[in-house]
C-alpha positions in Angstrom: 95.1 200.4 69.4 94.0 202.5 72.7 92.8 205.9 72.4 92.7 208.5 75.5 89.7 210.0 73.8 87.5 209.5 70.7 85.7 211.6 67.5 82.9 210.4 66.1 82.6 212.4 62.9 80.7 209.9 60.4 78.3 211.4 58.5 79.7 214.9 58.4 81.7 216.8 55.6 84.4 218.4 55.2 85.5 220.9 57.4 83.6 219.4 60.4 86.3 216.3 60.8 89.5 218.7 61.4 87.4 220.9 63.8 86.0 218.4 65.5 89.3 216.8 65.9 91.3 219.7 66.7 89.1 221.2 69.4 89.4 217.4 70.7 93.0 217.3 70.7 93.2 220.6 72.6 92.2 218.4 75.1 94.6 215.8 75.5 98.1 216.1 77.6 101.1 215.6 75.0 101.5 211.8 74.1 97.9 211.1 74.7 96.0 208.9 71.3 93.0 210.7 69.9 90.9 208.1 67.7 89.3 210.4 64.6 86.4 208.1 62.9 85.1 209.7 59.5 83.4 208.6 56.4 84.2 211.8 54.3 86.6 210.7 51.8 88.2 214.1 51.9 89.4 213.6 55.4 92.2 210.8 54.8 94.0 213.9 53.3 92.8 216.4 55.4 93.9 215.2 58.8 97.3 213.8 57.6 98.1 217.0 56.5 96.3 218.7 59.8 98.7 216.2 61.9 101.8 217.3 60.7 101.0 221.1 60.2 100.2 220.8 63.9 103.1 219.0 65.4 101.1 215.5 65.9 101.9 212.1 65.0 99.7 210.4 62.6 100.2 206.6 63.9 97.6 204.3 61.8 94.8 205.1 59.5 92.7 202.0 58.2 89.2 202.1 56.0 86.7 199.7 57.7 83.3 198.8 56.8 83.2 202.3 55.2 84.6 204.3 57.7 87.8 206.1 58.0 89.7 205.1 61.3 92.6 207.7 62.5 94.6 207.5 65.5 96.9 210.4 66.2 99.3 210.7 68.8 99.4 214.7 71.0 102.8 216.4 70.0 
């Protein structure tokens, strides 16, 4: 999938993955794909709720070698 921008959060914990991601998607025009990557557990919950507490669209998440893969689409 193509992202406009991406968030390398692997390796940090929880709360670092939502702040990293929402200062990111402050960012972006409306429409716009931000790509969230994460390997704290906690965040598969955590940004799914974040994205539709903030308007966003959550479009695919998939695990991979260990790391969480988000891409949200800019409400």
């Amino acid at each position: 999938m193509e992202s406009t921008k991406l968030v390398d959060a692997k390796g940090l914990a929880c709360p670092m993955p939502i702040v990293k991601t929402k200062k990111a998607i402050g960012e972006l025009m409306s429409g716009q794909i931000l790509e969230v990557h994460s390997t704290d557990k906690g965040a598969k919950n955590d940004l799914s709720a974040w994205t539709k507490s903030g308007g966003h669209e959550l479009l695919n998440q998939i695990e991979e070698d260990g790391v969480l893969k988000f891409w949200i689409k800019k409400g």
